[in-house]
Structures are given as structure tokens and as C-alpha cells.
N, C-alpha and C positions, 0 to 999 in steps of 0.2 A: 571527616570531609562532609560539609552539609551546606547546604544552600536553600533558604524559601523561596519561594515561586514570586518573582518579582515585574514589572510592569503593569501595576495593578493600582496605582495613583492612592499608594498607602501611605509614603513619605521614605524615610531610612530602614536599613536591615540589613542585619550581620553576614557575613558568609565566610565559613571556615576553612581553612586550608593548612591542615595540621600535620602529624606525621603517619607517617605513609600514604600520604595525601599527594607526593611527588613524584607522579606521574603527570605528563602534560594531558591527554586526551581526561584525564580524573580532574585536574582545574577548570577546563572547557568543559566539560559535566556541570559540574557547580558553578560557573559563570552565566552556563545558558539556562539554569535551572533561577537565576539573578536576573537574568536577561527576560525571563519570562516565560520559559519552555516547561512544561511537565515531562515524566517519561512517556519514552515512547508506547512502552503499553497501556499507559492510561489513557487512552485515546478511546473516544465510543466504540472505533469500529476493531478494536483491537482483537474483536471473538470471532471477527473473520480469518484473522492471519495466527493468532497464537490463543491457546487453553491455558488457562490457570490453572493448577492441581491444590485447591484448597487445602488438602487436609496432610501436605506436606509442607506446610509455610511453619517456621517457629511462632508461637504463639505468640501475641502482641504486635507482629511483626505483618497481620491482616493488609493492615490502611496500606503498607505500601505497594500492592498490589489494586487500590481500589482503579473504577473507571471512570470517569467524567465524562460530561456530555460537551456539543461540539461550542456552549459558551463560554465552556470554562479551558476545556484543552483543546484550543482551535485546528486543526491541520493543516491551514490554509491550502486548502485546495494540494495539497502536498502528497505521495503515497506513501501508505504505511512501510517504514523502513526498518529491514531486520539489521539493518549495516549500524543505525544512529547509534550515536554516542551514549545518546539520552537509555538508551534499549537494558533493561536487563540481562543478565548472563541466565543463561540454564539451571543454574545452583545458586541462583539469589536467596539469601533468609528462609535455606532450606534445612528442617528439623532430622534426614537423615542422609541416604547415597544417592534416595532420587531427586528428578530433575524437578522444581515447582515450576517452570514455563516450559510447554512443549509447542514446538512449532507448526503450525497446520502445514506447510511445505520441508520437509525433515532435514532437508540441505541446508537450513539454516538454523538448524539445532545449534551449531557448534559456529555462527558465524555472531548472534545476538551476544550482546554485554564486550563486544570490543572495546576496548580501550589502548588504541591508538590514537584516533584524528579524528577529526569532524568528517561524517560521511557528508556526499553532496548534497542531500538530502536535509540534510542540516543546516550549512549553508545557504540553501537556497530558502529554504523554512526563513531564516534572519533575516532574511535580503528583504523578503516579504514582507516581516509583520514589523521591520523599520523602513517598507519603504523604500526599498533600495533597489528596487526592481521595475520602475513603472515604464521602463522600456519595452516588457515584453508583450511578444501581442496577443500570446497563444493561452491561454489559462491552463490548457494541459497537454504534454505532446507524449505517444507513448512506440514503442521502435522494439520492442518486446522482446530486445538482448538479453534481460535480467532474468531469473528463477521466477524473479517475486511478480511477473507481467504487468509489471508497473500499477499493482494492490488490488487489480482484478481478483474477482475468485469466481470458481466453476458453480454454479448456482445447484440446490436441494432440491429444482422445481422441475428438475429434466429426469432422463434415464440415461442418457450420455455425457459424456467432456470431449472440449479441445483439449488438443495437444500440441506443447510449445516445442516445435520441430524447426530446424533449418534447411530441410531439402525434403522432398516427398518422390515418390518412384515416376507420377503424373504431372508431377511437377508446380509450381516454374520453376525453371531453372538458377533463378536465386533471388535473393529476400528484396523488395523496394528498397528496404530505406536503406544500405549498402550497395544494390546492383553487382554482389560477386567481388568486390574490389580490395574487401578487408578477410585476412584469411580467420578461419573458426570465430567468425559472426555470421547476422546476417539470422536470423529466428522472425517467425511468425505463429500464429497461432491456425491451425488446420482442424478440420473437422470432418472423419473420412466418410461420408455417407455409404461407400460403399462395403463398409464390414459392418452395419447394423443393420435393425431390419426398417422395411419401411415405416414412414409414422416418427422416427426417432427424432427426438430432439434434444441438442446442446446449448446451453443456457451458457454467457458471458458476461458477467454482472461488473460493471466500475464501481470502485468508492463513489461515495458522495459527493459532489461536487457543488460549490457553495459561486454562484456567477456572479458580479457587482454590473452586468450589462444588461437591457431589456432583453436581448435577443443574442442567438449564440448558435455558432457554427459546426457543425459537422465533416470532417473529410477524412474517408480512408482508403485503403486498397486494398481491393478485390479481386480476385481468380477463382475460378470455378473450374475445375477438371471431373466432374462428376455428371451425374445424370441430369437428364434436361426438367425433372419432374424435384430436384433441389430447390429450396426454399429459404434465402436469410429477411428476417425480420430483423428491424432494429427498433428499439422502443426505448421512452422516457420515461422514469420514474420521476414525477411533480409533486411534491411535499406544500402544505399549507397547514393553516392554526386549522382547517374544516376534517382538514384528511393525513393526519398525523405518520397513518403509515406507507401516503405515497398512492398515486393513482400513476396507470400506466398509460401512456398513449403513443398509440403506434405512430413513427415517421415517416417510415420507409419500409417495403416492400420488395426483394431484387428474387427473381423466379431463374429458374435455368442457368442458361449460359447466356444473361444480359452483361 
């Protein structure tokens, strides 16, 4: 079963689908890999969400773990998905019983290298890079039902984390983006100022996000159940050819209980 990375204005290319190659989510593998997709862990930002174990890979077997940068395996503005198709299993082109990919979130040890279906995330990746999506208006929406908090990760720059909860003691009493309506949903991300000490800080970093607009939006919600001396920042990480690894700049300020 093998496929080259195609929509790449190269002209013709073979793609195999041989025996034991009959599985459906294993041809959709090799299609999108025709269609233009890489895997999912060769993505730049791949060393946020999952570690390599180099020195467990069979030998020769290196390259298919390599990473690419975001010109060559786009994201499109997509979050890293431990569900895709595209995704390695745990025991990829491994030389003994252990795992070569481990997951920086462990609940998804055993969910990477599915081969059943295209995750949504897949889907919605095609929709994109043919184009098939120019209805939408939102470049990214996120509702932080999933483990994965829509490719967030808790930042190296803090001494605290959020934590992806559905109900707190202080409340509110249930998540925005369901209002209580769907039973076991309904998560947000919380940050309990009052079991740390003062001074503390929880860092919540997005993937990259690559905008095709001058100008771009912000909206989300907010609750405060804490002291009135609580502090959220939200700030931009701005990339250019001058500042390659990003200058920050604050946007917003919210103090208290505004």
C-alpha cells in the first residue's frame, strides 16, 4: 500500500493498492496521500502534540517519521488530529514492544493510526485545500468538547495549567456553547486562581494560524468566579521574514469581575 504525495503540478503517479491493502480507511489513506496530504505527524507543529522515540524506529525506516515545515505540509488552518486517517499508530516501524509515537495527551495513545474512516478533520482539511469550503466565515471555531482542546497546548512559559472541565463548584452552571441542553457535553477550559498562590500564571497557546484577511476577529466567553485582583490577558503571536520566531502583542486586558 503506497502512495506519493500528489498535487504538486508534477504531471502522473502511480498509487498501490495491493494485498492487504483492503481495508477502506487504508485506500482513503493512500488516496489523500494522491490527493496531497502528508501524515498527520509530519506536520511542523507535530512536537507539540506527539514525541518521536527515535531510537526505536527500525532502521531505514528514519524518513518516515521526518517533519516538514508549514510550505510543504500545510494544516490549513486545521488542528492537529490524533483521530486522522493520515495519523500513525503507536507501533509504527517499530524495531521492538515499544511504542515509536507517544502522545503528549496519553488518552490518545491508543486512538492514533485508526483505520476506519476519514476523521472530520480530514474532511474538512479537503474541503479546504480543493476549495470546497469558501462559505465559511469563521477561519476557526473552537467549543472544547474534544481531549485534544481543539490543538491548544498548556504553554512551558507558566507555573500553572487549565483544566478542561464541565462543571466547577463556583460555577456557571453550564458550558456556553451547549447552555446544559446535551447530556455529558458541554467543557470549557477553567483556571482556578484560588488553589494557587498569588502571582500565578496559566499560559493557553493556539496552533498557528495562517489568516488569507487584512484584519481578523476575536470572540469568546467569559466568567469569572474568583477574586476581584484576577487578571486574563490575551495576546498575539505576529510572525514575519524580520522576526521569525514571533513578537507578542497584547490585545486585551479583562481585570476582575468585568
Amino acid at each position: 500500500c503506497w502512495s506519493s504525495v500528489g498535487n504538486r503540478q508534477q504531471g502522473l503517479q502511480q498509487l498501490s493498492i495491493g494485498a492487504n491493502c483492503d481495508r477502506i480507511a487504508t485506500v482513503e489513506h493512500e488516496f489523500l496521500h494522491a490527493l496531497g496530504f502528508w501524515h498527520e505527524q509530519s506536520r511542523s507543529d507535530r512536537d507539540d502534540y506527539v514525541s518521536i522515540i527515535w531510537d526505536r524506529i527500525q532502521t531505514g525506516r528514519e524518513h518516515n517519521f521526518n517533519k516538514y515545515d508549514d510550505k510543504t505540509s500545510d494544516s490549513l488552518n486545521v488542528p492537529y488530529d490524533y483521530t486522522s486517517v493520515m495519523h500513525y499508530s503507536k507501533t509504527a516501524f517499530r524495531n521492538g514492544t515499544e511504542p515509536t509515537i507517544v502522545t503528549n495527551i496519553p488518552y490518545f495513545m491508543d486512538v492514533i493510526g485508526q483505520r476506519m474512516d476519514f476523521s472530520d478533520y480530514d474532511l474538512q482539511k479537503l474541503y479546504r485545500l480543493y476549495n470546497c469550503s469558501s462559505s465559511l466565515s469563521f477561519m476557526d471555531t473552537c467549543s472544547f468538547e474534544l481531549e485534544n482542546i481543539c490543538g491548544m497546548i498548556q504553554s512551558s512559559d507558566d507555573n500553572s495549567d487549565w483544566q478542561h472541565l464541565s462543571h466547577v463548584p463556583a460555577g456557571p452552571n453550564t458550558d456556553h456553547t451547549n447552555m446544559g441542553e446535551c447530556e455529558d457535553s458541554g467543557y470549557f477550559m477553567h483556571f482556578n486562581t484560588s488553589a494557587v498562590a498569588g502571582g500565578s500564571t496559566a499560559i493557553l497557546e493556539s496552533r498557528i494560524l495562517y489568516p488569507k484577511r487584512g484584519f481578523q476577529c476575536l470572540q469568546f466567553y467569559f466568567y469569572n468566579s474568583g477574586s476581584e485582583s484576577d487578571q486574563l490577558y490575551v495576546w498575539v503571536r505576529e510572525y514575519s521574514d524580520a522576526h521569525p520566531n514571533g513578537t507578542l502583542r497584547l490585545i486585551e486586558e479583562i481585570k476582575g469581575m468585568e
